[in-house]
C-alpha positions in Angstrom: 77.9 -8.3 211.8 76.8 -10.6 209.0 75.2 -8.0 206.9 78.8 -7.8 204.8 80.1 -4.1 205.8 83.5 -4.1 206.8 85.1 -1.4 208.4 87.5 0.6 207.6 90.9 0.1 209.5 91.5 3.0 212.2 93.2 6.6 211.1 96.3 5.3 212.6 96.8 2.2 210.7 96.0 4.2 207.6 98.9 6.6 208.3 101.3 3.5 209.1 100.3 2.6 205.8 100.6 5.8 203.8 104.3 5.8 205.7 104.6 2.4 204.5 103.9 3.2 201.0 105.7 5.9 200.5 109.3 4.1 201.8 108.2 1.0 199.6 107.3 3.3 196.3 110.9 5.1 197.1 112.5 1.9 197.2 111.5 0.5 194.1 111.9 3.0 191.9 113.4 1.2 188.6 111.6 -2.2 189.6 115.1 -3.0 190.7 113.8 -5.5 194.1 111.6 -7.7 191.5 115.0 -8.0 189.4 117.0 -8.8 192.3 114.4 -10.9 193.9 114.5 -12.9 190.2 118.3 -12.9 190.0 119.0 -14.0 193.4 116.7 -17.5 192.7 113.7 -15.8 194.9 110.7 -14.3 192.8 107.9 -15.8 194.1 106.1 -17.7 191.8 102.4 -18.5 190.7 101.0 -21.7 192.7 98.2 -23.3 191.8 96.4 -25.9 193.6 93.5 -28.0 192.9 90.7 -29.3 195.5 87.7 -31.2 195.0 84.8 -31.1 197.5 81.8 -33.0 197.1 78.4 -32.1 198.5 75.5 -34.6 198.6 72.8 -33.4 196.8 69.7 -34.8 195.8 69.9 -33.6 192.4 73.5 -33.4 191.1 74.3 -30.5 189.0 75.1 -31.4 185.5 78.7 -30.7 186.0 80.6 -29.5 189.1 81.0 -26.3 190.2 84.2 -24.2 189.5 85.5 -21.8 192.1 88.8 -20.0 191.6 90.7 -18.1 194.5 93.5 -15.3 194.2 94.7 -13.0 197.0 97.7 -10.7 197.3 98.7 -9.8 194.0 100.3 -6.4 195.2 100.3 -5.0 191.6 102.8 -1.7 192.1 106.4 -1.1 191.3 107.8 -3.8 193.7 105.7 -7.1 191.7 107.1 -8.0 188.5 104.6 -7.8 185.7 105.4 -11.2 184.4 104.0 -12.6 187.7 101.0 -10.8 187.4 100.3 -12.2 184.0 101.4 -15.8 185.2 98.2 -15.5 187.7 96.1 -14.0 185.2 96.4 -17.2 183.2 96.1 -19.2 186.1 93.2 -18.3 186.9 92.0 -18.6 182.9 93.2 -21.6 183.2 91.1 -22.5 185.6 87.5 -21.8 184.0 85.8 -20.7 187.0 81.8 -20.3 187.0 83.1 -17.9 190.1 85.9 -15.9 190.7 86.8 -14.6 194.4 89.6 -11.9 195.1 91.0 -11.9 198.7 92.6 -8.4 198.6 96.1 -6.4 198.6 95.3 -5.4 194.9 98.1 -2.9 194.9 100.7 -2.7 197.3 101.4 1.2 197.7 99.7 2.5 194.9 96.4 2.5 193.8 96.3 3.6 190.5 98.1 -0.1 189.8 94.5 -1.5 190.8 93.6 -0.5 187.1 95.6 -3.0 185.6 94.5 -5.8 188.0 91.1 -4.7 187.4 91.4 -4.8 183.7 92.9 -8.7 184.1 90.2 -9.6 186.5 87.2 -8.1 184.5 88.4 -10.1 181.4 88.6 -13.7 183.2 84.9 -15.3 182.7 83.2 -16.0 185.7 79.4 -16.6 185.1 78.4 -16.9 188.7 80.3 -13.5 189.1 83.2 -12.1 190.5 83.6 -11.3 194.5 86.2 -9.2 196.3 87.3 -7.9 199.5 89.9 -5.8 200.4 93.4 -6.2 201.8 95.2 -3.7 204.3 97.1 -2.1 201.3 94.2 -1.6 199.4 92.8 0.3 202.7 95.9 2.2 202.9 96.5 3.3 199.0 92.8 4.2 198.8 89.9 2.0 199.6 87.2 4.1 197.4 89.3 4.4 194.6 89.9 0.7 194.4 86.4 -0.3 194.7 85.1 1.6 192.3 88.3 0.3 189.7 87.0 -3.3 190.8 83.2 -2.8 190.8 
């Protein structure tokens, strides 16, 4: 269907997720994983990489156009803030004249999208800002997240 619905992931999936979420949210009570995870040598980090595509056209904008990309930022007890803020100004960084979100906003719950939101909203993108969402953010609350992101 190209009129850009996407549907939401069956009942069972959802509870496989709200199971999911739960275990995870007990688990990381203290932030204690992203501490270990940085201790051991293992927190992931911020990557960013730089492509250049160029499209023949017959009349040449006056300066390229800048697209910036993020996806999985699973904001939530288990990702270390710092990290967060390391994409943030990444993506800054970048200047983007658009911004696009490839989902898993929070990882288990999705009152952490506000935050991300926040980040997002501040990060100029005159061509706008474009999202989907990731199975977490389907899990912790799809409507909720939206409307934080909207």
């Amino acid at each position: 269907m190209d009129d850009g619905f996407v549907a939401p992931p069956p009942p069972r999936l959802r509870q496989i997720g709200h199971i999911g979420g739960l275990v995870e949210t007990l688990l990381s009570i203290g932030g204690w994983p992203f501490r270990l995870r940085r201790a051991l040598g293992l927190q992931p980090r911020v990557r960013t990489v730089r492509q250049r595509i160029d499209v023949s056209l017959q009349a040449a904008p006056a300066r390229p156009l800048r697209i910036a990309y993020a996806s999985d930022l699973h904001a939530g007890p288990a990702t270390n803030p710092d990290l967060l803020e390391a994409a943030y100004r990444a993506l800054r960084a970048a200047e983007p004249d658009v911004l696009l979100l490839g989902g898993d906003f929070v990882s288990s719950d999705k009152a952490a999208v506000d935050s991300v939101a926040t980040a997002m909203g501040s990060i100029p993108a005159p061509y706008g800002r474009f999202a989907v969402l990731g199975n977490h953010d389907w899990w912790c609350g799809a409507d909720h997240i939206t409307a934080r992101l909207e």
